[in-house]
BAVO-98739 format. One line per 2 residues: number of its first residue (from 0); their letters; for each residue x, y, z of N, C-alpha, C, CB. Coordinates in Angstrom, 2 decimals. Glycine has a CB too. Layout:
# residues N
NUM> A> X,Y,Z,X,Y,Z,X,Y,Z,X,Y,Z ~ ...
# end
This chain:
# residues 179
0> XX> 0.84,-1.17,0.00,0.00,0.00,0.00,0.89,1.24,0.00,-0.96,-0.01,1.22 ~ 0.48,2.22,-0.80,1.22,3.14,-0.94,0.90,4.66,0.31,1.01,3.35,-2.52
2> XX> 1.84,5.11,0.94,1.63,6.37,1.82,1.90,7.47,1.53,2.15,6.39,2.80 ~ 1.38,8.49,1.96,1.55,10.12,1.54,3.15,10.13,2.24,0.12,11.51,2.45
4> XX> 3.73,10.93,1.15,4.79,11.53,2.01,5.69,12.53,2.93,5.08,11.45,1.71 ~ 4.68,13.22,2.65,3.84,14.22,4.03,3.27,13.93,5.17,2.78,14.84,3.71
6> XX> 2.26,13.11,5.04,1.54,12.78,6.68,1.71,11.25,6.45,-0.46,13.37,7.08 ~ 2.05,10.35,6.51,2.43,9.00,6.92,0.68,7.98,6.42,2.97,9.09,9.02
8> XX> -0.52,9.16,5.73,-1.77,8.47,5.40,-1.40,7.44,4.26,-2.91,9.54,4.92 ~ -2.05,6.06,4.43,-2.36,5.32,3.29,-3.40,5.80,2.40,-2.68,4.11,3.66
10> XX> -3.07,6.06,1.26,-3.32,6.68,-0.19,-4.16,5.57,-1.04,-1.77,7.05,-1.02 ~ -3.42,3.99,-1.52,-4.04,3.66,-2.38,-3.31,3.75,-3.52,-5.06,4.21,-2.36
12> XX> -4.63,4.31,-4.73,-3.27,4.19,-5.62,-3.77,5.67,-6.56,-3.05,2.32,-6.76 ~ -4.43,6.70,-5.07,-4.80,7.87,-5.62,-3.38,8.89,-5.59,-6.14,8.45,-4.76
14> XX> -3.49,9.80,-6.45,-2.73,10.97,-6.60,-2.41,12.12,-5.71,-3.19,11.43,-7.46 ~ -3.49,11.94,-5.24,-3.55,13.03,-3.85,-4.26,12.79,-3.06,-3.89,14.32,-3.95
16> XX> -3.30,12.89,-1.64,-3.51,12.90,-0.48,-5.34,13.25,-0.16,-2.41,13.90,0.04 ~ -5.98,12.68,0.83,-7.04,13.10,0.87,-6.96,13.54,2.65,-8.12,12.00,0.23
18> XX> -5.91,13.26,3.23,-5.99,13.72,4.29,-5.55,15.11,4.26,-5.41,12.96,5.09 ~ -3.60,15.31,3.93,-3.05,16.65,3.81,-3.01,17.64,2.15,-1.53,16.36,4.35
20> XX> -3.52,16.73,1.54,-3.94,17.73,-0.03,-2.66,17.40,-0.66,-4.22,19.79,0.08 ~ -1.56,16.75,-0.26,-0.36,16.65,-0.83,-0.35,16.05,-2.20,0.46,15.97,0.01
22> XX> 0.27,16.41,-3.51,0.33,15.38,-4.38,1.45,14.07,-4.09,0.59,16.08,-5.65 ~ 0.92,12.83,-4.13,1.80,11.59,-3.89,3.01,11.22,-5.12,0.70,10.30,-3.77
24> XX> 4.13,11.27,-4.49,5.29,11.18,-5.51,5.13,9.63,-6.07,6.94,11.50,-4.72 ~ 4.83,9.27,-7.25,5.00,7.63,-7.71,6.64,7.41,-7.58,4.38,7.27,-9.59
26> XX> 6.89,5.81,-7.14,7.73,4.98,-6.75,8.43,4.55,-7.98,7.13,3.99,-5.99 ~ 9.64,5.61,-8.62,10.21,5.14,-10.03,10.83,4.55,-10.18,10.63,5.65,-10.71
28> XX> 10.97,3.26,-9.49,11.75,2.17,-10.14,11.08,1.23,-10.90,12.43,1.45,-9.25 ~ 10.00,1.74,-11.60,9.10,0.73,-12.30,9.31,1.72,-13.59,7.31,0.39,-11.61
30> XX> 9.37,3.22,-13.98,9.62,4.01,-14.56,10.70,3.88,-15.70,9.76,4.73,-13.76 ~ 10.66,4.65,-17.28,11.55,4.44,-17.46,11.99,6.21,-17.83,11.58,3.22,-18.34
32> XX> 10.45,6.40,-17.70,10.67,7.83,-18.32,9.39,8.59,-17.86,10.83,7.84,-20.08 ~ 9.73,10.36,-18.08,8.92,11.14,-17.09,9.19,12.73,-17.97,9.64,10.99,-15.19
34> XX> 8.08,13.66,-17.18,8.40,14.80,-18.80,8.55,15.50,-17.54,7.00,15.44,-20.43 ~ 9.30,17.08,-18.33,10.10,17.96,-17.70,8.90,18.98,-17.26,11.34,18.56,-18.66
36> XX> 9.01,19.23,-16.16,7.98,20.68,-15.60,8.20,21.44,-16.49,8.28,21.55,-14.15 ~ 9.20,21.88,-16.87,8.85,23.38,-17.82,8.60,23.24,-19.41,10.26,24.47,-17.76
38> XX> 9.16,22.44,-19.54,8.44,22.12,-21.01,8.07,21.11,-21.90,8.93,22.54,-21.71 ~ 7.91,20.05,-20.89,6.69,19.20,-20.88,7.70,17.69,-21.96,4.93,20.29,-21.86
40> XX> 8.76,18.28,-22.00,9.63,17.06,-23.22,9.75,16.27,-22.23,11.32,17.38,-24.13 ~ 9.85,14.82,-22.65,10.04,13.35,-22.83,11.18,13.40,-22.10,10.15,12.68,-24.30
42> XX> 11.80,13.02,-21.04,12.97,12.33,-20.76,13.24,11.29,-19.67,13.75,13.20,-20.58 ~ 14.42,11.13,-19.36,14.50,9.32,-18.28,14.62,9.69,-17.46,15.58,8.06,-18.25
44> XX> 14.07,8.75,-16.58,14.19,9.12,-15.37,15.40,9.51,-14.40,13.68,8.33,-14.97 ~ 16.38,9.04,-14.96,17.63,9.14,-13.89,18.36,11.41,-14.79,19.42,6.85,-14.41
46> XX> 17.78,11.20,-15.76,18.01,12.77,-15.76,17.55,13.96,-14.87,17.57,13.14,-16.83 ~ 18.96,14.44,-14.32,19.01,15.72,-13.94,18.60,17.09,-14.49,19.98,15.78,-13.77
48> XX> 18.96,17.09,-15.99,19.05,18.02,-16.20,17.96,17.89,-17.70,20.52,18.40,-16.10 ~ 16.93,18.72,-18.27,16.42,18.05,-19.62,17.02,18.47,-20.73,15.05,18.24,-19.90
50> XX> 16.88,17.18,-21.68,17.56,18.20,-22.70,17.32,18.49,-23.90,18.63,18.01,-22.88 ~ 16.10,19.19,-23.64,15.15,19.94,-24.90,15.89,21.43,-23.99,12.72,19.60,-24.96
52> XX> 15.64,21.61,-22.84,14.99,23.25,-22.41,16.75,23.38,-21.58,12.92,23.35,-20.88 ~ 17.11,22.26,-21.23,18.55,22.53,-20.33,18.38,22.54,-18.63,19.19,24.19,-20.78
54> XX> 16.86,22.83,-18.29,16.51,23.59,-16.41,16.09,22.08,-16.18,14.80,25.25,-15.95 ~ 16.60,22.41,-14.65,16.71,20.80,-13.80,15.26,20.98,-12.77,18.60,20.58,-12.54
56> XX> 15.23,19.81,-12.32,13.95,20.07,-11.28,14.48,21.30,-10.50,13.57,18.67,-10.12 ~ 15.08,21.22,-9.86,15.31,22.24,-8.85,14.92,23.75,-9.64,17.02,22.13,-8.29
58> XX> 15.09,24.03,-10.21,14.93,25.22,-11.13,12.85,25.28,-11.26,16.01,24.76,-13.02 ~ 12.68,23.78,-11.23,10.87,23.91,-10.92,10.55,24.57,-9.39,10.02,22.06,-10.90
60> XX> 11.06,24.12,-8.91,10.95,24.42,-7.50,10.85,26.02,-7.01,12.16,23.77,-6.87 ~ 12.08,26.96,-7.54,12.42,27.94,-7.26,11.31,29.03,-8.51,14.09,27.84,-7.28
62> XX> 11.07,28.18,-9.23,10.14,29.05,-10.07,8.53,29.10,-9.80,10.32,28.58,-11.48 ~ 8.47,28.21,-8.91,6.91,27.69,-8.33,6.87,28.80,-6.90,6.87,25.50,-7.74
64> XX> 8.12,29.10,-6.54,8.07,30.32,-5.83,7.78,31.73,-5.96,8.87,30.38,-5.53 ~ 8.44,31.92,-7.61,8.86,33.41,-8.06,7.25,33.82,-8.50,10.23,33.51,-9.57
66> XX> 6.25,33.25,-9.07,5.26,33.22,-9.86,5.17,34.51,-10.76,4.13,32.99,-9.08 ~ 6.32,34.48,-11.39,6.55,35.04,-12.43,5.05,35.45,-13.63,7.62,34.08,-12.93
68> XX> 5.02,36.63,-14.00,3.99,37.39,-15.10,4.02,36.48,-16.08,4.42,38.92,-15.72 ~ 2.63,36.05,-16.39,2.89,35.32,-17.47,2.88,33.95,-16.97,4.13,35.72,-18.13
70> XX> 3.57,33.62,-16.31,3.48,31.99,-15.63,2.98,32.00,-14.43,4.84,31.19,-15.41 ~ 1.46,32.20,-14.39,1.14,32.07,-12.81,0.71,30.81,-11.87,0.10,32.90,-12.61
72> XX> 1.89,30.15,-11.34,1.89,28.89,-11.00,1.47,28.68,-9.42,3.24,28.37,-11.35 ~ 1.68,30.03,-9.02,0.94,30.12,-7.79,0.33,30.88,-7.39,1.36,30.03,-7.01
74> XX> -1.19,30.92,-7.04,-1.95,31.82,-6.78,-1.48,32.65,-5.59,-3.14,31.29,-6.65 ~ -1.20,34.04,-5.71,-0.39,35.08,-4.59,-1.37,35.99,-4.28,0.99,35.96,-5.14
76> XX> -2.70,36.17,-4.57,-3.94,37.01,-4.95,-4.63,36.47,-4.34,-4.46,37.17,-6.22 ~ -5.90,37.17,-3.50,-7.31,36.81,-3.45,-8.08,37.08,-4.01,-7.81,36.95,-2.74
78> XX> -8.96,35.65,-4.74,-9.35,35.55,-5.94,-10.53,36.63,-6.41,-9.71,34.20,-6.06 ~ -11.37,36.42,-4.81,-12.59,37.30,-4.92,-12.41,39.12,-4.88,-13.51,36.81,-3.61
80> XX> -10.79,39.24,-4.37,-10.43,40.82,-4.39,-10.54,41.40,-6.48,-8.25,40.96,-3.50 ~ -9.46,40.22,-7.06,-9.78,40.32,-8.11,-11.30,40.10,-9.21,-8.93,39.77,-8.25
82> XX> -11.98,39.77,-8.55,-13.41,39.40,-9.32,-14.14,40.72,-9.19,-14.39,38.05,-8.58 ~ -13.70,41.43,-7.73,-14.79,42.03,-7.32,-14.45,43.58,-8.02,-14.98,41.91,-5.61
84> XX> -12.59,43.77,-8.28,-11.98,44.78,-8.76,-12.49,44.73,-10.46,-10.34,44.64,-8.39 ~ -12.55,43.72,-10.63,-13.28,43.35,-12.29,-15.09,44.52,-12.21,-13.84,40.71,-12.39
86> XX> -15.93,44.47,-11.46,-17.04,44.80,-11.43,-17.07,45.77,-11.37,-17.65,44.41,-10.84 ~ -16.06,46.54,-10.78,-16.31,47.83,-10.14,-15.42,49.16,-11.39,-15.52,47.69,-8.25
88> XX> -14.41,48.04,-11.85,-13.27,49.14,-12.79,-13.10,47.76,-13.96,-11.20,49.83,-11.66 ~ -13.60,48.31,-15.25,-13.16,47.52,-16.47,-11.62,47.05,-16.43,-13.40,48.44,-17.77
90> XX> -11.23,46.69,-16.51,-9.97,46.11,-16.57,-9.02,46.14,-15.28,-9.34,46.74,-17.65 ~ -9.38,46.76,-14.37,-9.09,46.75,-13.10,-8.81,44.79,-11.77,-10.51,47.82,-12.77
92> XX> -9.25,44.17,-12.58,-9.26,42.73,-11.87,-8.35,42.25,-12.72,-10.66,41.81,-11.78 ~ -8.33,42.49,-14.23,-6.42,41.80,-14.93,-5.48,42.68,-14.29,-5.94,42.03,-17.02
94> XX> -5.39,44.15,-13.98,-4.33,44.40,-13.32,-3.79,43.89,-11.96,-4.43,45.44,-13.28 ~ -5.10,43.83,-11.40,-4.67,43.17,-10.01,-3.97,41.87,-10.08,-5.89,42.92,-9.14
96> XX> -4.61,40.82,-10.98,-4.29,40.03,-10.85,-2.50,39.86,-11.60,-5.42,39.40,-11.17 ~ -2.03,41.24,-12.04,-0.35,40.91,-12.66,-0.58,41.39,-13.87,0.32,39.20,-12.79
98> XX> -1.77,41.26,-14.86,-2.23,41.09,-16.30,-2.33,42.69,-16.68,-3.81,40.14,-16.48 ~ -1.07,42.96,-16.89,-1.73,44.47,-16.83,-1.38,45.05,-18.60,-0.72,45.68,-15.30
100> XX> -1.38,44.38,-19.38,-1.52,44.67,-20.61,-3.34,44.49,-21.08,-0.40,43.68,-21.37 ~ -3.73,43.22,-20.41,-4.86,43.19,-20.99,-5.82,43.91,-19.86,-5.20,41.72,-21.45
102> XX> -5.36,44.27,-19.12,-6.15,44.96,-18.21,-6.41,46.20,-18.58,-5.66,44.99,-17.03 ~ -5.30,47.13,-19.16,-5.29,48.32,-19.51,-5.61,48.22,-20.96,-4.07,48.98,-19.15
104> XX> -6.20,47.48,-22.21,-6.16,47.39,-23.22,-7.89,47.56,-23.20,-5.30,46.22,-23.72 ~ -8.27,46.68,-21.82,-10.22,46.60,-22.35,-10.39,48.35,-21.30,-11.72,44.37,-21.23
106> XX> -9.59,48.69,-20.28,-9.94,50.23,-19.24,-9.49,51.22,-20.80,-8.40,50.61,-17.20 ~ -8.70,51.02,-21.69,-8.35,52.24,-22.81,-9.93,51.63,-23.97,-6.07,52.00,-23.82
108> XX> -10.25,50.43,-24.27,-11.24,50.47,-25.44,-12.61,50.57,-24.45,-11.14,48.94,-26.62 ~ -12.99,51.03,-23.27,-14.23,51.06,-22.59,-14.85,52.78,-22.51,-13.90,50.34,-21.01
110> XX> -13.13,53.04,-22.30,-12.77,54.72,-22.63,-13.11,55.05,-24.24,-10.87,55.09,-22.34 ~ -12.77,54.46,-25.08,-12.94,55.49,-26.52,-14.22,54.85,-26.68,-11.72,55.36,-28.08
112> XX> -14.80,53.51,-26.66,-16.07,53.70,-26.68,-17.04,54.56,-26.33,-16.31,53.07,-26.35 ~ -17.00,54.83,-24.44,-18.18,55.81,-24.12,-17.45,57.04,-25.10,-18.46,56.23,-22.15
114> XX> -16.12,57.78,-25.80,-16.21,58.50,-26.01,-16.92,58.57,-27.09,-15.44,58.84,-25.83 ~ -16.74,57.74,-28.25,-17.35,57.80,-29.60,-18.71,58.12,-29.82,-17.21,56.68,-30.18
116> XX> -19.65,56.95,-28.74,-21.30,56.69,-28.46,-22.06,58.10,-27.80,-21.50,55.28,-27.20 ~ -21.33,58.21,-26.94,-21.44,59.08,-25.41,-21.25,60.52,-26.49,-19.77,58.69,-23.79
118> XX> -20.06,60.81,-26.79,-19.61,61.99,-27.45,-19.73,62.38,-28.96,-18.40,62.02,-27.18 ~ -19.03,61.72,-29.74,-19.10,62.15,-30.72,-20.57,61.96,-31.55,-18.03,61.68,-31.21
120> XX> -20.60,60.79,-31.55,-21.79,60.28,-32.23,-23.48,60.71,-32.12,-21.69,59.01,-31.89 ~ -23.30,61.27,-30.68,-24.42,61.54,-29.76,-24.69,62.78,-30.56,-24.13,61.69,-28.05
122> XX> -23.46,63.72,-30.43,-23.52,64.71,-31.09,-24.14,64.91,-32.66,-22.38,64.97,-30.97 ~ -23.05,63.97,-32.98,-23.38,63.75,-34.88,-24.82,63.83,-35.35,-22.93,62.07,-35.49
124> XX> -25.59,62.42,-34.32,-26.49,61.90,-34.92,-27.77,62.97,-34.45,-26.53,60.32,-34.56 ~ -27.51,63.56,-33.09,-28.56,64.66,-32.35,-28.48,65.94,-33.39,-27.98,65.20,-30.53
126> XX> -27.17,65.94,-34.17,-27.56,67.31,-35.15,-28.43,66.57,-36.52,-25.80,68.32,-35.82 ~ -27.90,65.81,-37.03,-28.66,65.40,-37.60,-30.35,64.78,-37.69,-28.00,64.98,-37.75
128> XX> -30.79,64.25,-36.37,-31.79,63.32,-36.48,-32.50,64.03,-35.17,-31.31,61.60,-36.45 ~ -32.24,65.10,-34.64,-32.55,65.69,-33.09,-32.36,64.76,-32.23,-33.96,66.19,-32.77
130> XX> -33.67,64.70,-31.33,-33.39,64.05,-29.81,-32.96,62.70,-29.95,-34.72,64.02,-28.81 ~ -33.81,61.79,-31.25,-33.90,60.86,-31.37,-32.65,60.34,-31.76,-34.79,60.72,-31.92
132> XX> -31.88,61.14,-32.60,-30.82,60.49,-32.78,-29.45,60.54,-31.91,-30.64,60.78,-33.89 ~ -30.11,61.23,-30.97,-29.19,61.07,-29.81,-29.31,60.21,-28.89,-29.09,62.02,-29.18
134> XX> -30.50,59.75,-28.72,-31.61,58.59,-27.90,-30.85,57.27,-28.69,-33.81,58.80,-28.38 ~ -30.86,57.31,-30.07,-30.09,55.99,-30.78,-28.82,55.76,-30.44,-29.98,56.04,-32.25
136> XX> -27.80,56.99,-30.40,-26.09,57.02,-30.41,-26.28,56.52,-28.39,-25.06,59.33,-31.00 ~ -26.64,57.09,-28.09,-27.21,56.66,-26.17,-26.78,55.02,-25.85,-29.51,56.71,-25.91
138> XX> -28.47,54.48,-26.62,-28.55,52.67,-26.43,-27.76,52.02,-27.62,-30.36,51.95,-26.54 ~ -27.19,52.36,-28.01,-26.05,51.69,-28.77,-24.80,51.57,-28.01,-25.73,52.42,-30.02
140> XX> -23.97,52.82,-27.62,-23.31,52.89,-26.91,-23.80,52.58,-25.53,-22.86,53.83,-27.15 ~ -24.45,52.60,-24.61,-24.72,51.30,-23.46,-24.51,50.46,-24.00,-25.97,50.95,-22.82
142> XX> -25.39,49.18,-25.31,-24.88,48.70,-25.46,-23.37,47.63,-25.49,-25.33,49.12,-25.64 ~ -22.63,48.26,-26.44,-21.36,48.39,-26.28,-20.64,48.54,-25.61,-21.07,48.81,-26.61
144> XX> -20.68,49.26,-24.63,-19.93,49.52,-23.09,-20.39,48.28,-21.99,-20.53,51.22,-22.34 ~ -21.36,48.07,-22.24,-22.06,46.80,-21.33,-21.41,45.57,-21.78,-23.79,46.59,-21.55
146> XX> -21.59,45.38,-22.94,-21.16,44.01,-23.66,-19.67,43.89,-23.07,-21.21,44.07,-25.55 ~ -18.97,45.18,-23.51,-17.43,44.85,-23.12,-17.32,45.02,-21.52,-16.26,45.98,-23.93
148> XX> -17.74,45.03,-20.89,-17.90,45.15,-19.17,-18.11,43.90,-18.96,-19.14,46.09,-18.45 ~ -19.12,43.36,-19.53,-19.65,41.58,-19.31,-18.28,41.00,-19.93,-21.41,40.89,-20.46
150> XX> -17.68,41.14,-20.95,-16.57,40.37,-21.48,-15.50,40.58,-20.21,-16.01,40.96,-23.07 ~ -14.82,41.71,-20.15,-14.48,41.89,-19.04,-14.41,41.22,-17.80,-14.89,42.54,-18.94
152> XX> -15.18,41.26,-16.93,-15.54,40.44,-15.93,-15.20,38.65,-17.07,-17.52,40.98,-15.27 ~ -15.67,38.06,-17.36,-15.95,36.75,-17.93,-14.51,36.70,-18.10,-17.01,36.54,-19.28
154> XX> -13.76,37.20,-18.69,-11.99,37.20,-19.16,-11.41,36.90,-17.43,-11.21,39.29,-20.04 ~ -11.60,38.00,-16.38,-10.79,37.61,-15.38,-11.18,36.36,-14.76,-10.71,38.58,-14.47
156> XX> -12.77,36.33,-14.77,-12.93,34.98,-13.98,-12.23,33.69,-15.05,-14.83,34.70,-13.63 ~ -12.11,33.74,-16.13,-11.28,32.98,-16.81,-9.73,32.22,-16.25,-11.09,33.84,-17.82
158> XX> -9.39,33.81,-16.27,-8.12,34.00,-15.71,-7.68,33.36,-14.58,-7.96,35.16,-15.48 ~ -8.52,33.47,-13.54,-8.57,33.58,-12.17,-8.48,31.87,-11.52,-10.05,34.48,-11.78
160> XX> -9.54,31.52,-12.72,-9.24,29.50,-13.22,-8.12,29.20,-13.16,-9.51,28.85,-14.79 ~ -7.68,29.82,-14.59,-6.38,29.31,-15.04,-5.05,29.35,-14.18,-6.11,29.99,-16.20
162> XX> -5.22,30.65,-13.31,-3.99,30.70,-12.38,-4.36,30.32,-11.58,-3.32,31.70,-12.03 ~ -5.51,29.74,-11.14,-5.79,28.80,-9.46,-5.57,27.43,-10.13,-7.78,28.91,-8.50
164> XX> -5.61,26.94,-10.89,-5.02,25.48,-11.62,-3.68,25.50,-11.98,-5.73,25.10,-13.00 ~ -3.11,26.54,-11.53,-1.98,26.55,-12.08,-1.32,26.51,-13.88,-1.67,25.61,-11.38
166> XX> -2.13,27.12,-14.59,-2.03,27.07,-16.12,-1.38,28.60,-16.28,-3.69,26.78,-17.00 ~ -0.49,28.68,-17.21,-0.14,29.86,-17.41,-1.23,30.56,-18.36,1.20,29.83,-17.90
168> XX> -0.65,32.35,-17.82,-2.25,33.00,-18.25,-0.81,33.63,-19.38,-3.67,34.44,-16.74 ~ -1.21,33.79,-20.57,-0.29,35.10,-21.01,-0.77,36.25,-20.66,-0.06,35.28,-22.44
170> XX> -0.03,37.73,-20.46,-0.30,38.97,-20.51,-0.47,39.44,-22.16,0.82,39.67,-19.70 ~ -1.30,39.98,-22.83,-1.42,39.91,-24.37,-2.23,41.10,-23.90,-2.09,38.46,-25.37
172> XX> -2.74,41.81,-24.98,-3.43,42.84,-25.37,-5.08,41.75,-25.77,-2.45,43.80,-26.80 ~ -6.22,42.06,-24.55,-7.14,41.96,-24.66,-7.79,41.00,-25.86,-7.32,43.02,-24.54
174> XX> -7.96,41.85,-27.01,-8.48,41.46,-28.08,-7.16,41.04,-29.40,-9.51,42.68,-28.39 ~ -5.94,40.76,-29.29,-5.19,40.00,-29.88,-5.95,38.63,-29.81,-3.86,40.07,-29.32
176> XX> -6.21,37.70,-29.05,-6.48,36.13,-28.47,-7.10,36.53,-27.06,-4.87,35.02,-28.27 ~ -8.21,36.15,-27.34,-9.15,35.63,-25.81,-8.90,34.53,-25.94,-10.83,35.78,-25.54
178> X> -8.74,34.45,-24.10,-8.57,32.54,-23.63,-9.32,32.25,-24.49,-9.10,31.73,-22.05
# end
């Protein structure tokens, strides 16, 4: 029977601990081969070092600390501070959470929207069409400002997944690639 190697619990032949949450290290002398934390290549077990990428375990270790932009391998955030910074300020919950390209990419397109709808257009269409066509440039622009507010929010809680699973999030400009 196999034991956690953390708290001394019999496991079975599950993956994780159900007493201390630990993941259970498998017993590699049955092994012949095992892939590298950082970039996932093929190699044997008795390797130190891999040699697609060159970084040794130990180098996993110290990077599972740093939680480097871009690789967020450990959640350093509270999740609901960021959800709740999402609701209140458009792009305000990717900054918190590190993401501050796409954070500041949807807070700059939330900005020229209300300006276009809100301002220009309001204007345009109210000289042209009077009240009404200012009443149109209005619920269009809500619209639009809403939609990207809902995207918004939906992107960090995305996010917020991916770096509580430990998946790297990239920092990208918003609308380049949504998760």
């Amino acid at each position: 029977m196999v034991k956690c190697q953390e708290c001394g619990e019999e496991v079975g032949d599950a993956l994780i601990c159900n007493v201390c949450g630990s993941r259970i290290k498998q017993p590699t002398e049955n092994l012949t081969k095992r892939f590298c934390t950082h970039c996932g290549a093929e190699m044997s077990v008795n390797d130190v070092v891999c040699p697609k990428c060159g970084k040794s375990e130990n180098d996993a270790a110290s990077s599972k600390m740093s939680n480097t932009l871009g690789n967020n391998l450990i959640a350093t955030f509270n999740p609901g501070t960021g959800f709740l910074l999402s609701l209140f300020i458009v792009g305000a919950g990717h900054i918190y959470l590190g993401l501050f390209k796409r954070g500041i990419s949807f807070l700059i397109t939330q900005v020229v929207l209300a300006l276009i709808f809100f301002g220009v257009l309001n204007l345009i269409l109210g000289l042209i069409l009077g009240s009404i066509g200012s009443l149109i440039a209005m619920i269009i622009g809500f619209i639009a400002c809403f939609g990207l507010y809902l995207l918004s929010i939906f992107d960090v809680y995305k996010a917020i997944k991916k770096i509580i699973n430990g998946e790297n999030v990239a920092d990208d400009i918003a609308f380049n690639k949504l998760m």
